[in-house]
MARDRENVO-838355 format. One line per 8 residues: their letters; for each residue x, y, z of C-alpha. Coordinates in Angstrom, 1 decimal, always signed. Last residue first. Layout:
BEGIN
A = X,Y,Z | ...
This chain:
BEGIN
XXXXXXXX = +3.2,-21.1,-11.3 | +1.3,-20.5,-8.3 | +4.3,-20.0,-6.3 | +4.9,-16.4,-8.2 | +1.1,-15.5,-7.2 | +1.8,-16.0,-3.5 | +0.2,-19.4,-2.0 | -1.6,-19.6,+1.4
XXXXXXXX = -2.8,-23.5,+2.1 | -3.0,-22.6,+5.9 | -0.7,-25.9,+6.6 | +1.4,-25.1,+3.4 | +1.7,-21.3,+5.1 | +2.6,-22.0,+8.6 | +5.4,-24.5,+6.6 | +6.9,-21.5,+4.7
XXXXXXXX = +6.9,-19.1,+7.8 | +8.3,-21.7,+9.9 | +11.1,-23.1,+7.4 | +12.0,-19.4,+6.9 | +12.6,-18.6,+10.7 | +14.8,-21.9,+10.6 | +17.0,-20.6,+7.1 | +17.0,-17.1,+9.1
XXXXXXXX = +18.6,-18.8,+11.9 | +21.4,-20.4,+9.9 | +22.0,-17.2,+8.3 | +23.4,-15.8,+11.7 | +24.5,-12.2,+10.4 | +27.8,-12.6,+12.9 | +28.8,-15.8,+11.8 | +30.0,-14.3,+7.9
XXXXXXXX = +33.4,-13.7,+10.6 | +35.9,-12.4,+7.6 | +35.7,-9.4,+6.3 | +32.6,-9.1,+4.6 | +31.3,-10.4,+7.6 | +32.6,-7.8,+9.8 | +31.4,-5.4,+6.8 | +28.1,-7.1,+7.7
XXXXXXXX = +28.0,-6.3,+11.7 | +29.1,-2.9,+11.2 | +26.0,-2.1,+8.9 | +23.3,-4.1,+10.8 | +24.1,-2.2,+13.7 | +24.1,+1.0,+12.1 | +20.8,+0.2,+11.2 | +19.6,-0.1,+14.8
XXXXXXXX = +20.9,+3.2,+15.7 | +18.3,+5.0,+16.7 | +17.0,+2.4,+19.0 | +19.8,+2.6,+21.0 | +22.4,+0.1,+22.6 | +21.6,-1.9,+26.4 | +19.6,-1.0,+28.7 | +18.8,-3.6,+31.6
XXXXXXXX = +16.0,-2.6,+34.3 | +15.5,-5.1,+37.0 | +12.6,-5.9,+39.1 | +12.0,-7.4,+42.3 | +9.0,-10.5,+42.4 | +10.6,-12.2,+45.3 | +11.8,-15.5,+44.7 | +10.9,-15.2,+40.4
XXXXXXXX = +12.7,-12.6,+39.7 | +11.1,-9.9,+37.3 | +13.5,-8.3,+34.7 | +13.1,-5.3,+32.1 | +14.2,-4.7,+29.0 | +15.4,-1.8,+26.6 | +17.2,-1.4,+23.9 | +14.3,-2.9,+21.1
XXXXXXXX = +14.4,-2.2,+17.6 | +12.1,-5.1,+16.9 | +11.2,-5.1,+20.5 | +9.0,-1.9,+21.1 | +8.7,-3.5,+24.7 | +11.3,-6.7,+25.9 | +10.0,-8.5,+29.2 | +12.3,-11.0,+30.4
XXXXXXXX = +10.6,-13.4,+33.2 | +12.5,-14.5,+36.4 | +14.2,-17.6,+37.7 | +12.7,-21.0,+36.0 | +12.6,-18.7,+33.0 | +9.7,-17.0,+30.7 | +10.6,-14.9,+28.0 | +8.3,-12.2,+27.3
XXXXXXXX = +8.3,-10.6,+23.9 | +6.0,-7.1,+23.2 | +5.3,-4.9,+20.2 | +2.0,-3.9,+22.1 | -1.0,-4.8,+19.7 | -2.9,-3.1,+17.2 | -5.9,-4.6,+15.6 | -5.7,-5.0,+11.4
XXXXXXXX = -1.9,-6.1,+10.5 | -2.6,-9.2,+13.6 | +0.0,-11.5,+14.6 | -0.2,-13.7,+17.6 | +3.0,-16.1,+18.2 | +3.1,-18.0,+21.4 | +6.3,-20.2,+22.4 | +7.0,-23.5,+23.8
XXXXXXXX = +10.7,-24.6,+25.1 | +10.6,-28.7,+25.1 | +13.8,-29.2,+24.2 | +12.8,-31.0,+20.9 | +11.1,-27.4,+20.3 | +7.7,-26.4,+20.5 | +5.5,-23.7,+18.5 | +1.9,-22.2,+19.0
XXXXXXXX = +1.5,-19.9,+16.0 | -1.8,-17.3,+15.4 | -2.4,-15.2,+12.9 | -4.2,-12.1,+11.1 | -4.6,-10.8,+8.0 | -3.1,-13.0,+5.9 | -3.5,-12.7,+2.1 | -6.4,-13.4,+0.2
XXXXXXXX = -7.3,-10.2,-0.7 | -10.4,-10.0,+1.5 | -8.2,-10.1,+4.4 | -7.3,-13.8,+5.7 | -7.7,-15.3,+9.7 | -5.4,-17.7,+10.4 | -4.8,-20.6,+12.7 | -1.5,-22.4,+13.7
XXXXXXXX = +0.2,-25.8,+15.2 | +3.8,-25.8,+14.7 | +6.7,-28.7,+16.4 | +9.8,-29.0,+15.8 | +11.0,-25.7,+16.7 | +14.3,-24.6,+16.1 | +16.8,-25.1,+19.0 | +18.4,-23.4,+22.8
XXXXXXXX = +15.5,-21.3,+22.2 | +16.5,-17.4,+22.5 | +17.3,-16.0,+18.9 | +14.5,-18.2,+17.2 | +11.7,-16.9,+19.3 | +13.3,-13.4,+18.3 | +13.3,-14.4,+14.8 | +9.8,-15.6,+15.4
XXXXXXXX = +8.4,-12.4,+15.9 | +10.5,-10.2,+13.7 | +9.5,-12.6,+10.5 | +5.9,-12.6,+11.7 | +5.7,-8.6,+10.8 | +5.7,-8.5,+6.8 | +6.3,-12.2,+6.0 | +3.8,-13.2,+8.1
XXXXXXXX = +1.1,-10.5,+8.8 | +0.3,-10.2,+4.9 | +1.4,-9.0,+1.9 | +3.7,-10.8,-1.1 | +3.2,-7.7,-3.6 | +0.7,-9.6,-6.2 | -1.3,-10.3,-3.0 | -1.8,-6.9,-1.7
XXXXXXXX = -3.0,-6.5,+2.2 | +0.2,-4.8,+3.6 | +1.5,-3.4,+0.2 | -1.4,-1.1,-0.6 | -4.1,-1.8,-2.8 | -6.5,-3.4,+0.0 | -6.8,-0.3,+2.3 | -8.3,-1.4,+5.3
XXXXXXXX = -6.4,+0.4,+7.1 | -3.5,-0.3,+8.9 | -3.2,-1.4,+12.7 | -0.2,-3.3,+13.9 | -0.2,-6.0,+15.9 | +3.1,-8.2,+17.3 | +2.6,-9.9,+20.2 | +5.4,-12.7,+21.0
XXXXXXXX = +5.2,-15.2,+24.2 | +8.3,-17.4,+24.7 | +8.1,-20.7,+27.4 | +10.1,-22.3,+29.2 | +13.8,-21.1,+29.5 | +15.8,-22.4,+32.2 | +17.3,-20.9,+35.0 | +18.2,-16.9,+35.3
XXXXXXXX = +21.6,-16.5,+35.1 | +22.5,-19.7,+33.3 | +25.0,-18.2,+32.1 | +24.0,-18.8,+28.3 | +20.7,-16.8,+29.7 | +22.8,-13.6,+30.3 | +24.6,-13.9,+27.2 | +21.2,-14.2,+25.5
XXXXXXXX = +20.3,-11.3,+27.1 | +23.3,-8.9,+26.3 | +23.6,-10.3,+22.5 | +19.8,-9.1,+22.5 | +20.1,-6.0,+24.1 | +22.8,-5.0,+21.5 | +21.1,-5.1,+18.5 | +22.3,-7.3,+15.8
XXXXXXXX = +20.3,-10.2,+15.5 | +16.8,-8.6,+16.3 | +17.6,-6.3,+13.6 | +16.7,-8.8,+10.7 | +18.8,-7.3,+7.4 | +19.2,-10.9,+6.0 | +22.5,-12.4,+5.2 | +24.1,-13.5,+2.2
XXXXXXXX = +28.4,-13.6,+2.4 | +30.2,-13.8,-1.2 | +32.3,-17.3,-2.0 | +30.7,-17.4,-5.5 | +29.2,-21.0,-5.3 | +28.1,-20.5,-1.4 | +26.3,-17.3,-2.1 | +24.3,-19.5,-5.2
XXXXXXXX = +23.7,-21.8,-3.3 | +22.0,-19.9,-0.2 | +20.1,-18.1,-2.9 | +18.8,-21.4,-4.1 | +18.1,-22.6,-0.2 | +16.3,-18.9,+0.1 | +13.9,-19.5,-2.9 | +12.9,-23.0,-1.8
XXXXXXXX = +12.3,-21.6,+2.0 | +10.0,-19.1,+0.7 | +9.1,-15.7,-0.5 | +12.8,-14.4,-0.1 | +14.7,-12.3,+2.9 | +11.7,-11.4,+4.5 | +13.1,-8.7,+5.4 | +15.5,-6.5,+4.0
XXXXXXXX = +18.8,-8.1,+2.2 | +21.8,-8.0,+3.2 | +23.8,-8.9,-0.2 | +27.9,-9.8,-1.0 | +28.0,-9.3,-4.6 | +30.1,-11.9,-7.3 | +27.7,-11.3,-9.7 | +25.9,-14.6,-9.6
XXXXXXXX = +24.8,-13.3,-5.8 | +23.8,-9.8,-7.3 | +21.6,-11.4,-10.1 | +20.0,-14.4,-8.0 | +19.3,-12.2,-5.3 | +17.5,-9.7,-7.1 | +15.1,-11.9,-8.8 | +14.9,-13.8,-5.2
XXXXXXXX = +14.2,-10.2,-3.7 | +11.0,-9.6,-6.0 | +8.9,-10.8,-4.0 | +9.3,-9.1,-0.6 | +8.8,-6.2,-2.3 | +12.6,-4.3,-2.4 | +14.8,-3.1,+0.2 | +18.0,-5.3,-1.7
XXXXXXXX = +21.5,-3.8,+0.1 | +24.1,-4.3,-2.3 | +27.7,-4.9,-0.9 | +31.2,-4.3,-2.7 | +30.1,-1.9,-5.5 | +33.3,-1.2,-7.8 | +32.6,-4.0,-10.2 | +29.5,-2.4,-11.3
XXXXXXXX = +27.7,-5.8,-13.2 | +25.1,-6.0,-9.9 | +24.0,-2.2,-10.0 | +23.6,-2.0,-13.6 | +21.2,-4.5,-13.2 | +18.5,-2.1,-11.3 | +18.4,+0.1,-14.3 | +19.5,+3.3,-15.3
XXXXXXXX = +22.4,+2.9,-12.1 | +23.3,+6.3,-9.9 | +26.5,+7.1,-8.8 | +27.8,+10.2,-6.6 | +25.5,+10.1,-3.8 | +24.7,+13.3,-1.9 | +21.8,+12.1,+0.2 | +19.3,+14.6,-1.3
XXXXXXXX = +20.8,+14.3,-4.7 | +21.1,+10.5,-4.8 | +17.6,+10.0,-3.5 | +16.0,+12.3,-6.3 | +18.3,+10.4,-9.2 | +17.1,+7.0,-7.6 | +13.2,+8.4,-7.5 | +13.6,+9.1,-11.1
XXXXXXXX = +15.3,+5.3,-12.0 | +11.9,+3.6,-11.0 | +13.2,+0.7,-10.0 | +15.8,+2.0,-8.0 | +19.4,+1.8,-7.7 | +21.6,+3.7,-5.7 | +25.2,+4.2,-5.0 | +28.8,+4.8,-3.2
XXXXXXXX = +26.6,+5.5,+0.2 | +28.1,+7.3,+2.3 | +31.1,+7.2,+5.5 | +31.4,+8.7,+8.9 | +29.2,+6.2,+10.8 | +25.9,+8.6,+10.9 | +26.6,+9.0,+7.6 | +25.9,+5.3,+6.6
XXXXXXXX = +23.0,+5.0,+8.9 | +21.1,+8.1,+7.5 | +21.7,+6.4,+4.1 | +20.0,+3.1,+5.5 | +17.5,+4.9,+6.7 | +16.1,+6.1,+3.9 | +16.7,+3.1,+1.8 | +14.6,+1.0,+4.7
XXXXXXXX = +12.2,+4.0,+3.7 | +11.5,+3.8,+0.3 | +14.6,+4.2,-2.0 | +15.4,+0.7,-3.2 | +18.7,-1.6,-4.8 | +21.0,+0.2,-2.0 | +25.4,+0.3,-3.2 | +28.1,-0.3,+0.0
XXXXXXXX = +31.4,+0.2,-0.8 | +33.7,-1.2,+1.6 | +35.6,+1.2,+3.7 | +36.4,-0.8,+6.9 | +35.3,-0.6,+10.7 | +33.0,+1.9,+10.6 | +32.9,+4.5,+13.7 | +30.3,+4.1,+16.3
């Protein structure tokens, strides 16, 4: 894959979305123009390994450099509407990591704020971009395999129980929604003909106060149904199944997912479909936002995000779970 245009792309965060984001930018021929990082010693480090020729004192910089073009934000989940307010009132076009802001208040005022200064806002959520996805839901516009009924999510991850780090840390926006739900009902999102209407959910909390574990039945005005379980404390297989009249899609490893396989229905045969690489999910991302930048912003589907973020946030008034910054 080759980059389409040469828009100068700047990354506000060096963990490992920043990482990857640098692999991804060489991988298509080009760089990184610049980094920013909290902690401006880890920026300097970053810069040299990745050869980068700018680097910002302080996050800020980043948004008053008239040369950067994008800003990718790979900061806590809570400190992206901080961010996003800066960049977006700066004239920036921004992909943020996921979970694009806290709440659904914070990502209608960032929404604003992109509309008022005629720059693009999209979140960095792979399901949208990789390949296997578009070739799916192709597939299912067809009508190749009936109807969809029902969507059934797992997403589990095992960490310990380690309640300073980011996974279990309230003051850091932790927990199994915004840190692994996000994937889970994007790609519940991607594949129902509408957003659901309809949200019944339990949760289990970690000693922190933040979500441990979950569960999210969901239904549409369609009538498509889908199952959600979430766990950051028992591991799960990263698998979707989406259940037609004609077969049953099964997607494995799906956040990054390139592969999936078919049953029919009629005589139980199976079907493998392969479509892009797992390597090069973050390449995705990148092509699809300079195509954005340049003038089709309905590539980075905002309008699903806003949905995914209406889940989250209402999941979380029925559970009663508030982050620190909501308190207020």
């Amino acid at each position: 894959m080759e980059s389409k245009t040469k828009l100068r792309w700047a990354t506000l965060g060096v963990g490992v979305i920043g990482h990857q984001l640098a692999d991804a930018m060489q991988a298509l021929g080009g760089n990184l123009y610049a980094v920013g990082n909290r902690t401006h010693e880890k920026a300097v480090a970053f810069a040299k390994e990745y050869g980068i020729g700018k680097v910002y004192d302080h996050p800020e910089d980043m948004f008053a450099d008239p040369d950067v073009d994008i800003v990718y934000i790979s900061t806590p989940h809570n400190t992206h509407i901080k961010y996003l307010r800066q960049a977006l009132a700066a004239g920036k076009h921004v992909l943020c990591e996921k979970s694009i802001t806290l709440n659904s208040a914070e990502l209608e005022e960032a929404v604003k704020l992109a509309e008022e200064h005629h720059v693009v806002l999209a979140e960095a959520q792979t399901i949208y971009h990789m390949p296997i996805y578009r070739k799916l839901a192709e597939a299912a516009a067809e009508g190749k395999f009936g109807p969809l009924n029902v969507i059934t999510m797992n997403f589990g991850s095992y960490k310990d129980y380690n309640m300073k780090n980011r996974f279990f840390n309230r003051n850091l926006a932790g927990g199994a929604m915004l840190d692994i739900g996000v994937y889970a009902l994007s790609f519940v999102r991607w594949f129902m003909n509408s957003c659901p209407t309809e949200l019944l959910t339990q949760v289990k909390y970690a000693e922190t106060g933040v979500d441990e574990q979950a569960s999210l039945l969901l239904k549409n005005k369609e009538e498509q149904m889908a199952t959600v379980m979430l766990s950051l404390h028992s591991k799960q297989p990263k698998r979707g199944t989406l259940s037609f009249d004609k077969a049953y899609v099964e997607l494995f490893e799906y956040p990054r997912g390139d592969k999936a396989v078919i049953t029919w229905t009629e005589d139980g045969r199976k079907e493998e479909v392969l479509a892009g690489s797992t390597a090069e999910a973050l390449q995705y991302e990148v092509l699809d936002m300079e195509k954005a930048v340049s003038g089709d912003p309905s590539v980075m589907h905002l309008d699903y995000t806003r949905d995914v973020m209406k889940l989250m946030t209402k999941a979380r008034d029925i559970w009663g779970m508030k982050y620190p910054e909501e308190e207020a």
